[in-house]
Legacy VTK file of the C-alpha trace (Angstrom):
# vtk DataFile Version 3.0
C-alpha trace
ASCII
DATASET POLYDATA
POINTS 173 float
0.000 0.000 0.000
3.088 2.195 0.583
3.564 2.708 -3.044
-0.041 3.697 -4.003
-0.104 6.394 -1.507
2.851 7.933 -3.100
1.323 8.309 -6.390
-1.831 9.553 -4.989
0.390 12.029 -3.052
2.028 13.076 -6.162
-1.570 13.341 -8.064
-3.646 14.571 -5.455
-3.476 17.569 -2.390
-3.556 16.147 0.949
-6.901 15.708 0.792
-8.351 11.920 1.507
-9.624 10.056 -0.983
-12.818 7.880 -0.955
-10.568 4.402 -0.731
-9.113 5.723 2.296
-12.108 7.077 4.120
-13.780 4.026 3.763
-10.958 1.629 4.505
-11.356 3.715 8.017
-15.183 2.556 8.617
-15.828 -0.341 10.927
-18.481 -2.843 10.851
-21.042 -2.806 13.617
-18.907 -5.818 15.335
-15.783 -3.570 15.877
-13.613 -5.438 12.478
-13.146 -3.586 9.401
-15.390 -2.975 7.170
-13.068 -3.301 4.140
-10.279 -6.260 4.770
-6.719 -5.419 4.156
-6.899 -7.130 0.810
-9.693 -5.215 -0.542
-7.804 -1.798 0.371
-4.849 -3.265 -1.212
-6.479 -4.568 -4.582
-8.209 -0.878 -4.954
-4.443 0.574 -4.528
-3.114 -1.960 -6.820
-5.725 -0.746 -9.414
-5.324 2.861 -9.108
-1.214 2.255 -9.169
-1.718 0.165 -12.360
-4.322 3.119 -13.993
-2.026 6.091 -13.163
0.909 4.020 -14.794
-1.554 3.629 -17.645
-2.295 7.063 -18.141
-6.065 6.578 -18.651
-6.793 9.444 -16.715
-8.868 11.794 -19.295
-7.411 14.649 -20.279
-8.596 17.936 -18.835
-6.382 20.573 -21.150
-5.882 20.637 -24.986
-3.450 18.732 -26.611
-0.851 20.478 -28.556
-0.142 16.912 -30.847
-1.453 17.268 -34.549
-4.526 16.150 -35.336
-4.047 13.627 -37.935
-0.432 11.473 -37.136
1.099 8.324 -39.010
-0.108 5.303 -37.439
2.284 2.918 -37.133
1.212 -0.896 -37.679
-0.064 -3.363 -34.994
-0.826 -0.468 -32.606
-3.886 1.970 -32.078
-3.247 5.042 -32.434
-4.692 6.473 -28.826
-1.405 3.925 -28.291
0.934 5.119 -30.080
2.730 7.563 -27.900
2.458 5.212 -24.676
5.268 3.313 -22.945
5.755 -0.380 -23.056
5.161 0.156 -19.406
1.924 2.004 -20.042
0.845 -0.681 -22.573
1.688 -3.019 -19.843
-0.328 -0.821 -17.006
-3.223 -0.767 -19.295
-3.484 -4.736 -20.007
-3.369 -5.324 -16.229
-6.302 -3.038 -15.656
-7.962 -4.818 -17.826
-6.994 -8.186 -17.176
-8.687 -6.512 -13.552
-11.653 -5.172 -14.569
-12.659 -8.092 -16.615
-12.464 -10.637 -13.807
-14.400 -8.636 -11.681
-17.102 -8.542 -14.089
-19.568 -5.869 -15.903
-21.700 -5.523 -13.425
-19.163 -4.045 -10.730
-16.171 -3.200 -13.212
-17.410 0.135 -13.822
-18.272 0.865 -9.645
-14.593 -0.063 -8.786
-13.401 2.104 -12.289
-15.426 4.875 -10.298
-14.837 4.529 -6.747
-11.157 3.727 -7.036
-9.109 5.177 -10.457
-11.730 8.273 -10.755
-12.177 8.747 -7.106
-16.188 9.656 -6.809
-17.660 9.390 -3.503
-20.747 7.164 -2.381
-23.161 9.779 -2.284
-22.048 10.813 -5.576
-22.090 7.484 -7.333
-25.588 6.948 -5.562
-26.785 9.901 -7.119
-25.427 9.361 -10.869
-27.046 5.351 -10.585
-30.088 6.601 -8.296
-29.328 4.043 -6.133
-30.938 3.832 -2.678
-29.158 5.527 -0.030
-26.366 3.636 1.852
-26.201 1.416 -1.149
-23.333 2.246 -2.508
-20.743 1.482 0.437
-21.948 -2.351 -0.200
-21.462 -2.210 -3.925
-18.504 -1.112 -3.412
-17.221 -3.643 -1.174
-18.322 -6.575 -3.481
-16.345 -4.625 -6.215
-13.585 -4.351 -4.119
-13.589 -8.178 -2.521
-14.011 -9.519 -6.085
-11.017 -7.251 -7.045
-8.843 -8.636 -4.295
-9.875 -12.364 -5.518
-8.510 -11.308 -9.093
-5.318 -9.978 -7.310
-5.064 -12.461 -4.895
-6.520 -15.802 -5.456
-7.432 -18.352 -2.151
-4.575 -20.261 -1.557
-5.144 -24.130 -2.905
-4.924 -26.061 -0.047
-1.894 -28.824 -1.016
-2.228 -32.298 -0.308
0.045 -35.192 -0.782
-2.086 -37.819 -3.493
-0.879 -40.587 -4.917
-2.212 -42.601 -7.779
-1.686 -45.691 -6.477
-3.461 -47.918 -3.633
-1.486 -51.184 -2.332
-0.815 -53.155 -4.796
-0.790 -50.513 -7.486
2.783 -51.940 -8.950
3.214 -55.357 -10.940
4.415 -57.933 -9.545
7.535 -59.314 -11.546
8.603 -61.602 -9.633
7.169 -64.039 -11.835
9.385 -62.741 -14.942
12.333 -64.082 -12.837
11.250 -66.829 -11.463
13.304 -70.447 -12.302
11.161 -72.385 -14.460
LINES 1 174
173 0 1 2 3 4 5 6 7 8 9 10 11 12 13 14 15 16 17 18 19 20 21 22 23 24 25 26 27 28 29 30 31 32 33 34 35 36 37 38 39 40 41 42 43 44 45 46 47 48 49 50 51 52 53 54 55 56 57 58 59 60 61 62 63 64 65 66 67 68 69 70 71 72 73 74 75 76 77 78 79 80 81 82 83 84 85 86 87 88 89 90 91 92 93 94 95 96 97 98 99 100 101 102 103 104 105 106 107 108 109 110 111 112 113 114 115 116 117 118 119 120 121 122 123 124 125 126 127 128 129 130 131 132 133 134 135 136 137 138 139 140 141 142 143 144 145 146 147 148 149 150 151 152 153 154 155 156 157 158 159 160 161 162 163 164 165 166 167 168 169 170 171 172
């Protein structure tokens, strides 16, 4: 998490964002109301969008208007970095295992940083639903990011008496 809070501190004021104010809310039984892997998959995502350079562009460009394309890439990727490029796969790669239906809540709540009341407003969504849309977004993010451990056990193929017995290959006649 130490890394995504340095590139929010280097794109945003000191001002809180909504990942952090809610990864700050506790349930009604004292725990978290976010786990630590859900605060780390939103950082993870937000790391891997900045690096991508989706953010949309609030001043003009300066770049001419019509440019060469060059082959095998689009041309929206044509001035990126291989680690852009890179950036950009993984957020999708992200947003595709967490599925339509919450891809574009987490896109929203994490990368373009609207609050709950906001995105309840903009879906007209009941109030207080947004905190648990968010959190499903968020657990199924950490799943993508971190998938349950697969528990290892020893197996073997064979029961007793499983090999040949040769014996009778050598046996004196």
């Amino acid at each position: 998490m130490v890394e995504g809070r340095t590139q929010r501190a280097a794109c945003r004021t000191a001002e809180k964002t909504p990942l952090e104010t809610l990864s700050r809310l506790k349930a009604r039984d004292g725990s978290r109301f976010l786990p630590h892997e859900a605060c780390d998959a939103g950082e993870r995502l937000f790391s891997d969008f900045v690096r991508a350079q989706m953010q949309p562009r609030i001043t003009a460009s300066l770049e001419p208007r019509l440019e060469s394309r060059r082959s095998g890439l689009h041309q929206r990727d044509a001035g990126c970095s291989d680690t852009a490029l890179d950036a950009r796969q993984r957020v999708g790669m992200a947003l595709k295992s967490v599925g339509p239906e919450l891809a574009d809540v987490a896109l929203d709540f994490v990368c373009f940083e609207k609050g709950l009341e906001q995105m309840e407003r903009e879906r007209q969504w009941p109030v207080r639903s947004a905190k648990l849309m968010v959190r499903t977004a968020l657990m199924a993010l950490a799943r993508h990011y971190t998938p349950p451990q697969m528990r290892r056990m020893s197996r073997h193929w064979g029961a007793e008496g499983y090999r040949p017995d040769i014996s009778a290959m050598f046996a004196d006649d």
